[in-house]
BASENU-34413 format. One line per 3 residues: number of its first residue (from 1); their letters; for each residue x, y, z of C-alpha. Coordinates in steps of 0.1 Angstrom, whole numbers, plus 5000, padded with zeros to 4 digits. Layout:
% residues N
NUM> A> X:Y:Z | ...
This chain:
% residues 244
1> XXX> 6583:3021:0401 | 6559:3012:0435 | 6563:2982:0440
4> XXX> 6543:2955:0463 | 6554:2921:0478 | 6530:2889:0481
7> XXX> 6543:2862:0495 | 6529:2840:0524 | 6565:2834:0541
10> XXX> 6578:2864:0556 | 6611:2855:0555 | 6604:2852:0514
13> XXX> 6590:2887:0516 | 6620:2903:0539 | 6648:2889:0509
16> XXX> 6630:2908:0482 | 6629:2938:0501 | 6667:2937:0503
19> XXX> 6671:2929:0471 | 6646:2954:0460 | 6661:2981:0482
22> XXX> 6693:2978:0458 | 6675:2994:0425 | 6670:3031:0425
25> XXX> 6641:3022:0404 | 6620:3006:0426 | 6603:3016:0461
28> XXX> 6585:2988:0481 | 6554:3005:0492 | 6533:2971:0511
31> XXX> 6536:2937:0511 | 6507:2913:0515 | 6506:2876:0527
34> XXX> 6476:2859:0503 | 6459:2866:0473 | 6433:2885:0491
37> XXX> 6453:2906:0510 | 6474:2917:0472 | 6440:2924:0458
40> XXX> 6430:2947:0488 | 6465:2964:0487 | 6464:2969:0451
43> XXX> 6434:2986:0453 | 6445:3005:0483 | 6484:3016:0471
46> XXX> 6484:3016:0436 | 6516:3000:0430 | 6529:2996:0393
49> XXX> 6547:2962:0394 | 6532:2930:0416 | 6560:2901:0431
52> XXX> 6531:2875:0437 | 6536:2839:0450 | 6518:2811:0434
55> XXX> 6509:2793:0464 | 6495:2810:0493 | 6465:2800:0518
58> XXX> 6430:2814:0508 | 6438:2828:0480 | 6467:2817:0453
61> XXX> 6487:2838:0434 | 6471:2828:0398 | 6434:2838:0413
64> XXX> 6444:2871:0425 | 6462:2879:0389 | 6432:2867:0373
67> XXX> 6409:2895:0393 | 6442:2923:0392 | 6432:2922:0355
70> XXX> 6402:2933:0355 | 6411:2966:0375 | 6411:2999:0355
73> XXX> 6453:3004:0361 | 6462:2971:0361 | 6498:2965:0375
76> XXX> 6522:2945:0360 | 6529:2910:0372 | 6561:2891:0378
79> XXX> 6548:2857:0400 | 6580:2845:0423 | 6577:2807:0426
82> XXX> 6594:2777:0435 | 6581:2760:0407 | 6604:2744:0380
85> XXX> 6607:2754:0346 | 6587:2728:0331 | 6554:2736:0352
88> XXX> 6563:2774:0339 | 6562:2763:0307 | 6527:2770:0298
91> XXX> 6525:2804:0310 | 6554:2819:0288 | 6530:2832:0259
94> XXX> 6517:2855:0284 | 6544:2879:0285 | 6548:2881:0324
97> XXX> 6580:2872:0340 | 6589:2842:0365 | 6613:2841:0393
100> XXX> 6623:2809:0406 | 6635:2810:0441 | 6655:2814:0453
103> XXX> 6649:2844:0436 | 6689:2863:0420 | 6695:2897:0422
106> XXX> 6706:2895:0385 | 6675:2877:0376 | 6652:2899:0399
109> XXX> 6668:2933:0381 | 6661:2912:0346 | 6624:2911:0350
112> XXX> 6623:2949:0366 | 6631:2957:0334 | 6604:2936:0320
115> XXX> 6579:2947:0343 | 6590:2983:0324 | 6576:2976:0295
118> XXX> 6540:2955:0308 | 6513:2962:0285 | 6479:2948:0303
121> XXX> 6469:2924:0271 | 6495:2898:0297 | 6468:2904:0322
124> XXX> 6442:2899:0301 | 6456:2866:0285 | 6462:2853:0324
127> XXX> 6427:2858:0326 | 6413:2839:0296 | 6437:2808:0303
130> XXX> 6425:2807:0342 | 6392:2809:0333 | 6390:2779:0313
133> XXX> 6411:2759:0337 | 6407:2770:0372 | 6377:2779:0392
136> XXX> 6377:2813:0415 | 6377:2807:0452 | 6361:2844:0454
139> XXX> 6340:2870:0431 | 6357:2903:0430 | 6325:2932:0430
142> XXX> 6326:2969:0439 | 6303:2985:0466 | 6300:3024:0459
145> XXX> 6335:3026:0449 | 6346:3002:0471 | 6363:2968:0465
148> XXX> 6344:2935:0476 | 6358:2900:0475 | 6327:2873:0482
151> XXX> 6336:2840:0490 | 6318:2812:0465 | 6313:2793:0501
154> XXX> 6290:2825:0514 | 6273:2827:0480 | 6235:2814:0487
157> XXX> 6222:2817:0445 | 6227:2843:0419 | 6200:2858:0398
160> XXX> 6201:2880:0364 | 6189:2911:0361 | 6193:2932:0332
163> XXX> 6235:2927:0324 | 6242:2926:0360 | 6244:2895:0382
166> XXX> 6228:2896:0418 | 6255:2878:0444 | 6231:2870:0471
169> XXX> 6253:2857:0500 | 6252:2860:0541 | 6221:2880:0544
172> XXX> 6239:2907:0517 | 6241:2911:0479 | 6262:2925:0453
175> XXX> 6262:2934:0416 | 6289:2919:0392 | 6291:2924:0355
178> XXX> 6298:2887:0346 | 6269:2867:0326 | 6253:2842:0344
181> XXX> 6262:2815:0319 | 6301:2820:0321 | 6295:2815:0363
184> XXX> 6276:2787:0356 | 6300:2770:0329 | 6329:2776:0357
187> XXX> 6312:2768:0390 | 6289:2744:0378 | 6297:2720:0402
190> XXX> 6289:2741:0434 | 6251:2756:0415 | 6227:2742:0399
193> XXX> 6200:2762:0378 | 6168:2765:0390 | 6157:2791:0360
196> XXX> 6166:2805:0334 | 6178:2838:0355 | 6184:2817:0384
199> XXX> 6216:2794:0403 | 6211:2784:0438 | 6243:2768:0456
202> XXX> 6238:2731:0459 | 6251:2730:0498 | 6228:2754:0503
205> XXX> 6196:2736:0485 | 6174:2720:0511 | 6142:2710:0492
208> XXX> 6110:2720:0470 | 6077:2735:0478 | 6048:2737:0457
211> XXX> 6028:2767:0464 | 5987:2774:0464 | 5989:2785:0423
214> XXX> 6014:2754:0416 | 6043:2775:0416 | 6076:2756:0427
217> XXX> 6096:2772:0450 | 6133:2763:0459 | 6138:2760:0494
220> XXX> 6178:2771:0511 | 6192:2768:0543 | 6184:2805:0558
223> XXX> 6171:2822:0533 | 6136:2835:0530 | 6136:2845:0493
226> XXX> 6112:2829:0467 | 6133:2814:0444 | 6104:2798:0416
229> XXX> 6114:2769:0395 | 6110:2767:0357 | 6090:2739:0344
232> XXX> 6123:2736:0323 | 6148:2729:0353 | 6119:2715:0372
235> XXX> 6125:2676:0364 | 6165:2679:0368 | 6159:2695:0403
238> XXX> 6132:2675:0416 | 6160:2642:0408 | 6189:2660:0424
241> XXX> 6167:2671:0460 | 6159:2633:0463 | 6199:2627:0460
244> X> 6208:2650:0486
């Protein structure tokens, strides 16, 4: 079993590789320092089995389980926390294993085994529970093969087309296969909608313009796009621009 170690303390990261490097079963093949970094080295190494921290800079260890699941060849996850048992509690429907450092050899061999017999539905549940809780410091896209993490800071708005969603950020854009309703429901307080195909990000929402035909036009910070206005959304918007 390829194993990869997340953990944002390296001296956390150096005792599971000894203690890993005492099962046959198990070869360490990376180790990461964030959730970012795990998602990259996922994608990159192929491991089988996961030992993810919960709290890391930029990116925590829940976030980077929730996007792990969606890959084709999800790996199985065992978080490594220092946590107690009764913040854990919630999570123990999901068929993942805890460690609670510090982190036994016993215990560490216990959920190997575990990690054995994963099935991805534990992935998939992570998933559905963080998405009705926690919102996603990052969108998780693929560019031509390639993995793409956007942060929701860089997004500028995001617009439907067909069942894709356009993430327009930083002068670039990618295509996600999320509905825009579901990024609406959990970023809601970062976008507002603008149309009915249509979120613009609210730190990023400067003002209105009406155009020559009475079109409304949104106007962001550094972005030359026409972004028109529903008669809908038009109200709502026009209220909010003279809050900001």
């Amino acid at each position: 079993m390829k194993a990869l170690i997340v953990d944002d303390e390296p001296l956390a990261r150096e005792r599971l590789v000894d203690l890993l490097g005492a099962l046959d079963s198990v070869e360490v093949v990376g180790e990461a320092s964030d959730g970012r970094e795990a998602i990259e080295a996922v994608e990159r190494l192929k491991p089988d089995l996961v030992l993810l921290d919960i709290r890391m800079p930029r990116m925590d260890g829940l976030e980077a389980a929730r996007h792990l699941g969606g890959f084709e060849n999800a790996p199985a996850i065992v978080f490594c926390t220092a946590y107690d048992e009764h913040a854990l509690a919630a999570f123990d429907a999901n068929a993942v294993d805890y460690l609670l450092k510090p982190i036994r050899a016993e215990r560490l061999r216990t959920a190997i085994e575990r990690a054995g017999r994963f099935n991805r539905e534990a992935l998939r549940m992570i998933e559905h529970n963080e998405a009705t809780t926690r919102e996603r410091s990052h969108l998780c896209a693929r560019v031509r093969g390639n993995l793409v993490l956007v942060p929701i800071a860089e997004i500028d708005y995001l617009l439907a087309e067909d069942k894709y969603v356009i993430v327009h950020h930083a002068g670039s854009e990618v295509l996600i296969e999320e509905p825009l309703k579901s990024l609406e429901s959990e970023f809601g307080t970062r976008f507002v909608r603008i149309h009915r195909n249509c979120l613009v990000a609210l730190d990023k929402l400067s003002g209105l313009d009406r155009t020559a035909d009475g079109r409304v036009l949104a106007r962001l910070e550094n972005v030359d796009a026409e972004l028109e206005v529903s008669r809908r959304n038009l109200p709502a918007l026009r209220k909010l621009v003279r809050s900001l």
